[in-house]
C-alpha positions in Angstrom: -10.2 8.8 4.7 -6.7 7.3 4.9 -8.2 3.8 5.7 -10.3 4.3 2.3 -7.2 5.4 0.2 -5.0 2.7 1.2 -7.8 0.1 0.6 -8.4 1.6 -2.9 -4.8 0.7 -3.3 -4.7 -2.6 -1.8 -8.0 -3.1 -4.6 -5.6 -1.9 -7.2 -3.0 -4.5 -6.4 -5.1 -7.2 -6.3 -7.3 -6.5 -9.4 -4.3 -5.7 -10.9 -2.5 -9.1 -10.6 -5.9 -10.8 -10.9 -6.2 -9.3 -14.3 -2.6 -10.3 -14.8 -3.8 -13.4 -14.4 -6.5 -13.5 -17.2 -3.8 -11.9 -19.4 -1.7 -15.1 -18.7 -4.6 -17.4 -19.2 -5.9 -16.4 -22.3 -2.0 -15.9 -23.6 -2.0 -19.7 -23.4 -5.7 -19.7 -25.5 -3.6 -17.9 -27.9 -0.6 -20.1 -28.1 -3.0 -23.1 -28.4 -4.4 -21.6 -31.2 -1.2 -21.4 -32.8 -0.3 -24.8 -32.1 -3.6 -25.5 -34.2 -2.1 -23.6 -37.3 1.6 -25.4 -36.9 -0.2 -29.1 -36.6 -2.7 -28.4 -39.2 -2.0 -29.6 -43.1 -2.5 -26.8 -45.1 -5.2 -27.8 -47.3 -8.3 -26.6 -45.4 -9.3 -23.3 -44.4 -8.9 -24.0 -40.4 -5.8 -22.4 -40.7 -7.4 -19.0 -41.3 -9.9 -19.2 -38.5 -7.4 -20.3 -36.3 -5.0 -17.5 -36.8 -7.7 -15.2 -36.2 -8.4 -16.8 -32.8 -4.8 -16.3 -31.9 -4.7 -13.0 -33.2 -7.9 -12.5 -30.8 -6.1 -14.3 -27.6 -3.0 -12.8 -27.8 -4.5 -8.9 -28.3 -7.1 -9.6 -25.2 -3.7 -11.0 -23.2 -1.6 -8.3 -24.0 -4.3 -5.4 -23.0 -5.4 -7.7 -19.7 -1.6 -7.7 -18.7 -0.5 -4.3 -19.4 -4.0 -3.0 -17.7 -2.9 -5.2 -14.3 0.4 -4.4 -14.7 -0.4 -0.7 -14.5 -2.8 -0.9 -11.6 0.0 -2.9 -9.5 2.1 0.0 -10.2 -0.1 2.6 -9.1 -1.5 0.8 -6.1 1.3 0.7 -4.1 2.7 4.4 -4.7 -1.3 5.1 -4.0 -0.3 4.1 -0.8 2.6 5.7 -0.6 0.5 9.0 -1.0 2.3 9.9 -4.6 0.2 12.9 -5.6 0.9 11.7 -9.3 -0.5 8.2 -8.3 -3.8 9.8 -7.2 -4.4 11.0 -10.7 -3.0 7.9 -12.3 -5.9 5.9 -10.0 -8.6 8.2 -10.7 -7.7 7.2 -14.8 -7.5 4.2 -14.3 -10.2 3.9 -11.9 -12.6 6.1 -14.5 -11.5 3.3 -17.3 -12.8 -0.1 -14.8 -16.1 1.2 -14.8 -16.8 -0.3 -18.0 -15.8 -3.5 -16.7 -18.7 -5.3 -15.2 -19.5 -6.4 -12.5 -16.1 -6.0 -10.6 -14.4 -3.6 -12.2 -17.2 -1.3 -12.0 -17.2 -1.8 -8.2 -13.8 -0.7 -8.1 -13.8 1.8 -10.0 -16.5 3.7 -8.2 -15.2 3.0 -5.1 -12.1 4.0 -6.2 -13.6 7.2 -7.8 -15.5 8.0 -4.5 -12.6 7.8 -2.1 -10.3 9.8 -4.2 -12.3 13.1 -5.5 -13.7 13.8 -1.8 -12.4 16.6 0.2 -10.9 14.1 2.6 -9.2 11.6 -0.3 -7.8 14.9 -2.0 -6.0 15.9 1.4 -5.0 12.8 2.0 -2.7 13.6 -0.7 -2.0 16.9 0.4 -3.6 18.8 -2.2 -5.4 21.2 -0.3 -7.5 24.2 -1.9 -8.3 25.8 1.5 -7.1 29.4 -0.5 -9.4 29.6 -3.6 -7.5 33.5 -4.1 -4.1 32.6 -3.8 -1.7 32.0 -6.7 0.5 29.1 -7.8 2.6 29.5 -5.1 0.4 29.2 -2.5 1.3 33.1 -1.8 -2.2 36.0 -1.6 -3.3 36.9 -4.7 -2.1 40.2 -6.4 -4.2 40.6 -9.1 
């Protein structure tokens, strides 16, 4: 199961910087449309359609970046084993499945490798002792 954890976060990184990457592309749709409204006279009604465009482009770039951005930084402590980043990835895994077709693909397999028995103890998060307490000491109760 370690093979599949570290490959869900190598899968992180890269969708991560390739959706980076889409954030960065449609941030220049959105400066283009803002170069419209700046070279435009101001007598026809362009100028409104063209700040809602940018308004559009730059909104889709900023959620595209800060959606890679956050998968690069919890695919690699995913594959440093971070317990926290297990959690992080199953979120953030949960949220791709809405993306089609790739980030559904992603996030099942990312979904799948992680809430097995094997991708939880990967992690260390055993829960061989269903009576025991917090502490991991026998239950008094």
């Amino acid at each position: 199961m370690n093979t599949h954890v570290d490959f869900v976060g190598v899968l992180f990184i890269v969708w991560g910087l390739l959706t980076a990457l889409v954030g960065v592309s449609t941030l220049a749709l959105g400066v283009g449309a803002v170069a419209v409204i700046a070279t435009t006279n101001r007598s026809g009604g362009g100028e409104i359609t063209a700040g809602l465009t940018a308004a559009f482009y730059l909104g889709i770039a900023i959620i595209a970046m800060v959606w890679g951005a956050s998968h690069v930084a919890v695919g690699v402590p995913l594959r440093q084993r971070k317990a926290w980043a297990r959690l992080a990835a199953i979120v953030l895994g949960g949220g791709d499945l809405v993306l089609l077709p790739f980030g559904t693909a992603v996030g099942i397999y990312a979904l799948w490798a992680l809430l097995t028995e094997k991708g939880r103890a990967a992690f260390g998060d055993r829960d061989d002792d269903p009576g025991g307490d917090v502490t991991g000491g026998p239950h008094t109760g």
